[in-house]
Structure formats: C-alpha cells, structure tokens
C-alpha positions in Angstrom: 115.5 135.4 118.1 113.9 133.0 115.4 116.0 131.3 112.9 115.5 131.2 109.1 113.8 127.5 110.0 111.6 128.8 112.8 110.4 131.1 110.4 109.8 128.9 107.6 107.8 126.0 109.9 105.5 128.9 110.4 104.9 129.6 106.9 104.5 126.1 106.3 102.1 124.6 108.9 99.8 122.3 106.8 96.9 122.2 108.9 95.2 125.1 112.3 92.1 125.6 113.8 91.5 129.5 113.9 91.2 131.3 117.0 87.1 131.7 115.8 87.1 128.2 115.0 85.2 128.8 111.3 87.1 126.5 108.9 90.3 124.1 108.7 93.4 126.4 108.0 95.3 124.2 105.2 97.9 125.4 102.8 97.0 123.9 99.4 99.3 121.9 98.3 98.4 121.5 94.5 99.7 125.4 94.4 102.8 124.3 96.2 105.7 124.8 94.9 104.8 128.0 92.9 102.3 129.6 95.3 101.7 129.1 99.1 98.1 129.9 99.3 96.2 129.1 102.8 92.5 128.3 102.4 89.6 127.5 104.7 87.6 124.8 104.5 84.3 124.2 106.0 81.9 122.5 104.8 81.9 118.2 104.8 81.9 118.7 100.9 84.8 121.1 101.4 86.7 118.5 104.0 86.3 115.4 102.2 87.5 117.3 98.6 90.8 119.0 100.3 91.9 115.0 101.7 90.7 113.5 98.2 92.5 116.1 96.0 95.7 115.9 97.9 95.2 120.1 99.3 95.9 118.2 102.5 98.0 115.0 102.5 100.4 113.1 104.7 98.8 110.8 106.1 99.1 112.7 109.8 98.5 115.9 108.4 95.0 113.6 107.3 94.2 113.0 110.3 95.0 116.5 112.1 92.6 117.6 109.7 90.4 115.0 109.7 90.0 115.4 113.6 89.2 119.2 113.3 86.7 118.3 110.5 84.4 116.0 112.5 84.5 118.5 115.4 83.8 121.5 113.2 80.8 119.1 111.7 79.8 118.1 115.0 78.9 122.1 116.1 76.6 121.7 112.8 74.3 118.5 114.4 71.5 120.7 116.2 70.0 118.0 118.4 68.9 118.3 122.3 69.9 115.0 123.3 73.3 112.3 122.7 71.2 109.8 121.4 69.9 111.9 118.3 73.3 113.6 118.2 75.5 110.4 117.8 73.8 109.0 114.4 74.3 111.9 112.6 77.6 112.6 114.0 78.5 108.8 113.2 77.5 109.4 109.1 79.8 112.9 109.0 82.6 110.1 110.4 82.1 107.7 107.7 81.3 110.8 105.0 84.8 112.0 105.8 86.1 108.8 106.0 85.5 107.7 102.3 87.8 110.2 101.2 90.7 107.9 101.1 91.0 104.1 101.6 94.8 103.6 102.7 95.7 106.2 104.8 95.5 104.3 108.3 95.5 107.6 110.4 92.9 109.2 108.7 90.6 106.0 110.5 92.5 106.2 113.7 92.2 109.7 114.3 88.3 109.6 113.5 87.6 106.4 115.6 90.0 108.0 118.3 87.3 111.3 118.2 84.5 108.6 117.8 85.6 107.0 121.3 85.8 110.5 123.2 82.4 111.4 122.0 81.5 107.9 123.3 83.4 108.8 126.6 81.6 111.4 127.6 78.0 111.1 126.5 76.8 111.3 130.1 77.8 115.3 130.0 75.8 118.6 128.3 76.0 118.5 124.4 78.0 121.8 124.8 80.7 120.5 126.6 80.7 117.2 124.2 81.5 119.8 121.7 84.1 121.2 123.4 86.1 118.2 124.5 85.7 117.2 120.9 88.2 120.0 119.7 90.5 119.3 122.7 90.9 116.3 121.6 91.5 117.7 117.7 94.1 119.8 119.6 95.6 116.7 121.5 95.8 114.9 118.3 97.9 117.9 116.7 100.0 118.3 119.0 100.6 114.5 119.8 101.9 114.3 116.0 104.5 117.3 116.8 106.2 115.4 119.3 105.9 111.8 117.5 107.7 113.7 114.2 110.1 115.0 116.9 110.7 111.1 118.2 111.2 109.7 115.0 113.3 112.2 113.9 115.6 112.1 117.0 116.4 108.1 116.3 116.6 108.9 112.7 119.4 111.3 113.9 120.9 108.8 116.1 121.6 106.2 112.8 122.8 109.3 110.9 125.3 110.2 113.6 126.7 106.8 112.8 127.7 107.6 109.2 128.7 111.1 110.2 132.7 111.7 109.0 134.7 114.7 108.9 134.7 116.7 106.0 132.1 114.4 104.1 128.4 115.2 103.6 125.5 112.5 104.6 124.1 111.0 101.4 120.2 110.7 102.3 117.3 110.1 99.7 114.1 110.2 100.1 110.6 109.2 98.4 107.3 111.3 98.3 106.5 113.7 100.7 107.1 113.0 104.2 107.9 116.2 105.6 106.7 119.5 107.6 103.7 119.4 105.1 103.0 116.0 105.7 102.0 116.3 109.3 101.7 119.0 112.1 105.3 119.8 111.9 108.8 118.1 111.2 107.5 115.5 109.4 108.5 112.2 109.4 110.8 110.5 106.8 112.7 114.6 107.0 112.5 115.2 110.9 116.2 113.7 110.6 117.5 116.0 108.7 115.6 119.2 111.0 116.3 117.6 114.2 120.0 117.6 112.8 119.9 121.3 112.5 118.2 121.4 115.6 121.5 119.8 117.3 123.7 121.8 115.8 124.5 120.3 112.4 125.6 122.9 109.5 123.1 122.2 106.5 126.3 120.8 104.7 126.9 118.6 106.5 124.2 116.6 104.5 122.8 116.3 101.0 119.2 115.4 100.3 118.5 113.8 97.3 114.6 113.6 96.4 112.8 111.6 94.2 110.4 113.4 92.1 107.5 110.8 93.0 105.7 110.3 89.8 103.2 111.0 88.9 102.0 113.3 91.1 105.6 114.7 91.8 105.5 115.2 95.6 109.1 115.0 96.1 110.1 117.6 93.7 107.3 119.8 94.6 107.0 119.4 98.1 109.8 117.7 99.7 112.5 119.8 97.4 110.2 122.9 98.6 111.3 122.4 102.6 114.7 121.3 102.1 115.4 124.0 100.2 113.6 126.6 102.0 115.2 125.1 104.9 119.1 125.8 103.7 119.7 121.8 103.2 121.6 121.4 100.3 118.7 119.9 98.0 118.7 117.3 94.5 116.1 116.8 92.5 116.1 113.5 90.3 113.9 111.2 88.2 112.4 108.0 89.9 114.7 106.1 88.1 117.7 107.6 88.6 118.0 106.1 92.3 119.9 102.7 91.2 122.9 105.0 89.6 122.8 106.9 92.6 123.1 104.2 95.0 125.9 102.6 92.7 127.4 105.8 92.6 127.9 105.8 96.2 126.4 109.3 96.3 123.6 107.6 99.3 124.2 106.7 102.9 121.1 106.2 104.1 117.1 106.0 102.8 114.4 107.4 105.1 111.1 107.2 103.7 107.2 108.0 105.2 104.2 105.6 104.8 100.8 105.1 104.7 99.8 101.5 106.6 102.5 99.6 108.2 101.0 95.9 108.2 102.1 93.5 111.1 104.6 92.0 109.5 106.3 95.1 109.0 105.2 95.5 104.6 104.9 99.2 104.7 102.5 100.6 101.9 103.9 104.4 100.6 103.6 106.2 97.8 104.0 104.4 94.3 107.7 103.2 93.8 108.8 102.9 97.5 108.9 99.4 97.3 111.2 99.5 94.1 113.2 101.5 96.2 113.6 98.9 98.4 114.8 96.6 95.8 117.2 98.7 94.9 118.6 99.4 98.7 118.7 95.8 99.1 121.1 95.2 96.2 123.2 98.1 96.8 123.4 97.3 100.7 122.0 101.1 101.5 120.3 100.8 104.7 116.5 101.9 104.2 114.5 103.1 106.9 110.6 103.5 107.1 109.4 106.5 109.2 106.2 105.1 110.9 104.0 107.1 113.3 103.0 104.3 115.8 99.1 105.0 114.6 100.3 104.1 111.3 100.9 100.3 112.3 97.9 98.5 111.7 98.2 95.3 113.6 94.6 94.2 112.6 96.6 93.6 108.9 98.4 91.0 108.7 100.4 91.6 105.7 100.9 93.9 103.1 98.8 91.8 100.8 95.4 92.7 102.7 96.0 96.4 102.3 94.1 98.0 99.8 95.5 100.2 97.2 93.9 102.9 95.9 93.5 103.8 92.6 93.7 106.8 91.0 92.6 109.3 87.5 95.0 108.2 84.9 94.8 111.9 83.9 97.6 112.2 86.1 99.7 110.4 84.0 98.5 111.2 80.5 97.9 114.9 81.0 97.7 116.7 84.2 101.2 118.2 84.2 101.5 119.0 80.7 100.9 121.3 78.1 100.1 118.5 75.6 98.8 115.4 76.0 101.5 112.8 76.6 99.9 109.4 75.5 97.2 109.0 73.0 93.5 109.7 73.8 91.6 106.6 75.1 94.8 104.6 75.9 94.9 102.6 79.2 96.2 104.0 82.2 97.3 101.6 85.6 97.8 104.5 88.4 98.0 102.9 91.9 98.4 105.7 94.2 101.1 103.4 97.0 102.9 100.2 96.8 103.9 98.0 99.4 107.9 97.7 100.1 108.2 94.2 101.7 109.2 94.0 105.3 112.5 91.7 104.2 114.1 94.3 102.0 113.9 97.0 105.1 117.0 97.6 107.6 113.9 99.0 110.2 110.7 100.9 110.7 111.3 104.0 112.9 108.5 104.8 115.4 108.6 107.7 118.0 108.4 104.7 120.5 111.9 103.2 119.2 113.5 101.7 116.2 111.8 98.3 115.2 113.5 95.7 113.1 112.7 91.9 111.9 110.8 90.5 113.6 108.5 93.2 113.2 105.5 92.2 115.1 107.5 91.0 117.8 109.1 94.0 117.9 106.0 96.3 117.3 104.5 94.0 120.5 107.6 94.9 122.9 107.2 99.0 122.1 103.3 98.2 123.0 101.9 98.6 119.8 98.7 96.4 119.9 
C-alpha cells in the first residue's frame, strides 16, 4: 500500500519521457505553488525556453531533460549516414546548451549523450537513435539513486544531532528538492530518506528561505515539505542570522549549481551569505553535490561564470505594482559562490568530502 509520500513523488516528478516518446513530460514550475500543470515540450525552441524560463530547473532535473531533449531532436535529423548525422546533431547540443551558462550538469549530461553517439557510430542510424534514449533513461535514473546517496549521509550527520523529545532544526536555500531532479532531490533527500527510515515528520522542522527574487524556496521547496507532512517555515532571506542566534537551526543543507575544485560551490543568490552567517554562528553547513556537479576543470569559484538575469524580477514580476521606479538600475545575479572555507563539507553520493576539497574530491575518484 502507497504512503501519502509515494503518492505525492508521483504527482511531482519534474521531468518523463512518454511511453510514445512525443515531448519532454515537465511540470511547470512558474505555476507551482498555485497550480501543478504538466506540459509537453517538443520542439528545440520549446526545450531551450522550458530550461531558460526556469519550467524545468535544478540543475539535475536540467540535465534529465536536457538528455531527453537531444534524443528527441536527434529522431528529427533525417540523414542516411553518421557523418551527415553528427553535425547537425552537434548544433541541436550547443542550441540546447546556450540556455544556461552555470548549470554544470546541463554540459555533462549533453557531452555524456555526445560521447555515446560517438561510441557507437559504427552501428545503423536507427539503433544510434535508440541507444540515445537509453542512455536519457540511464541518466534519469542514475540521478534517483545519486539523490538517494546524498540523502542517506545527509541522514547519517542528522542522526548525530537527533535527541529525544527535540525536533531537528534544518534550513535550507532555493530549491533543491524532488523538483529539482528525477526524484528526492538533493539538499531535501535528508529529510525524505529520514521518513524513509522511520522518522515521524516531527521529529524535524524545515525552515526555508524564500530565495529572492525568484522565491524558489517558498514556492517550491515549502511546496514538498509540506505536501510531504514535514513540519514546514517560511521566512525572509534575511531572517536566517536571528534564526541561527536563536538556536532554532542544527544543521544547513543546501543544493548547487558548479562545485569548483577547491570546493567554492556556486548556488542560487544568497547561499554564500548563508555561509557567512553559519560560520559565525558555528551551524554546520553542508553542500548537497551530485558528483557531475564538481567541475574539476575550475579551479576556483572565481572562474565560474554567473549568470545574469531580467531585473524585472526584482522591480516587478511578483507584484501588482511596480516596486522601484521605472528606468532604475537593477544588479540580479542569478547564484553566488559560498567559499569553500566557510563550509563544514560537500556531500556527494560517493561520500562526504571536507577541506581539502580536491584532495578529497580525488580520493572518491572524482577527476
């Protein structure tokens, strides 16, 4: 018999292939939280749009459905041979890969469908085509059991602050859940791999910030833990310091973007004054880091590029009025880069990585 939470990761899977294999199946998270509405995408136009608009984002859920994408466009290149094939199937790559510059999987899971369409040139277009969505399927699935990793050390540190009778203070930035990635997410597979063991949702309290501007921890994150039964707080940005010095917070667990291989992780705007803050107030601070997400060819935080984004999203986008004069100024970097010092350790599915990060990424095989 399913559980309330079976039921809800079914409502809530970010990113299929249909059976008939004639679109991406994404939920459209601009709706969320007020409507979940799936929607099909097809068309490169239609891919590239859903990753740049945030309908899909996560950075694995980016490159699930990135992966599908270049297979789906792949079935659209009508040429006899590989080596008329492979050019156009190399511009749909870097088409789709313009949408977003910092998101490290959506590159890794394009080069990885890049080097199996390599692989097996030698074989029938049709079958090319084939091994192309097992691989998209590989990919998915892979990311299942890498949330389900991370999420099972993450348990591990909580299980070390665990006490009788006292609820696990936890916060958390952005969105790094369930609708994040093919399922469990990363910075929240703690708390369902908790429930998962055996934990009673009370026995921990979530506390999300509301990730201006684009407010993906009060409309998404807030949206699972909820849904979930996990006793759920919403709160401004800047309400995390009088938390922390409140004592109300145990432990930090956030997602990112590009890990560098130093260990600077790059997440969405105010992680790294998050960091700060954990640093002062001695709350340990974990990053949740697919091992794709480690970008060894990166040195350091500082060579990571940040995008930039509308500054409607900060003047206007979620109001009825316009909330700074017309023509003003806007800065509106979509991540910032929490430096490697202020972290207590990166969480990978391989094992839990602390200073000296590149050392220790080197030791779990990360190359």
């Amino acid at each position: 018999m399913k559980n309330s939470v079976d039921e809800f990761f079914e409502r809530v899977i970010s990113v299929k292939l249909p059976e008939d294999r004639s679109c991406i199946d994404i939920i459209d998270q601009t709706l969320l939280p007020g409507e979940i509405r799936r929607i099909g995408v097809r068309t490169r136009e239609d891919i590239r749009e859903a990753i740049r608009k945030l309908r899909v984002r996560g950075a694995p859920a980016i490159g699930v459905t990135a992966a599908y994408g270049l297979a789906l466009l792949a079935t659209d290149i009508k040429e006899e041979t590989f080596e008329a094939f492979y050019p156009r199937f190399l511009e749909e790559k870097e088409y789709l890969a313009a949408a977003r510059p910092t998101a490290v999987n959506l590159f890794w899971a394009l080069n990885r469908m890049d080097e199996t369409a390599k692989a097996n040139k030698d074989k029938p277009l049709p079958e090319i085509l084939e091994i192309l969505f097992r691989e998209a399927d590989a990919i998915r699935e892979e990311d299942v059991q890498i949330s389900r990793g991370i999420g099972e050390i993450g348990l591990s540190l909580m299980e070390k602050l665990k006490k009788p009778g006292k609820q696990i203070g936890i916060l958390t930035h952005c969105n790094a859940g369930t609708l994040a990635t093919a399922k469990y997410g990363t910075a929240t597979a703690p708390m369902y791999m908790a429930l998962e063991h055996g934990w009673a949702p009370e026995d921990m309290h979530v506390y999300c910030d509301e990730t201006r501007p684009l407010l993906q921890g009060a409309r998404l994150t807030s949206f699972e833990l909820y849904n979930a039964g996990i006793p759920t707080t919403v709160q401004c940005d800047n309400m995390a310091a009088i938390l922390m010095k409140s004592g109300k917070i145990d432990i930090i667990f956030t997602g990112c973007d590009r890990v560098a291989a130093n260990g600077d992780s790059a997440n969405k705007i105010g992680t790294s004054a998050l960091a700060i803050l954990a640093h002062h107030y001695g709350v340990p601070m974990y990053i949740c880091a697919p091992s794709s997400t480690i970008d060894m060819a990166t040195p350091t935080g500082d060579e990571i590029p940040i995008e930039m984004r509308d500054g409607e999203e900060i003047t206007s986008m979620w109001y009825k009025e316009r909330m700074a004069p017309e023509g003003v100024d806007v800065y509106n970097p979509a991540f910032d880069v929490a430096d490697h010092r202020l972290l207590t350790g990166i969480i990978t599915e391989k094992g839990l990585c602390t200073a000296p990060y590149k050392e220790a990424f080197e030791a779990l095989g990360i190359r």
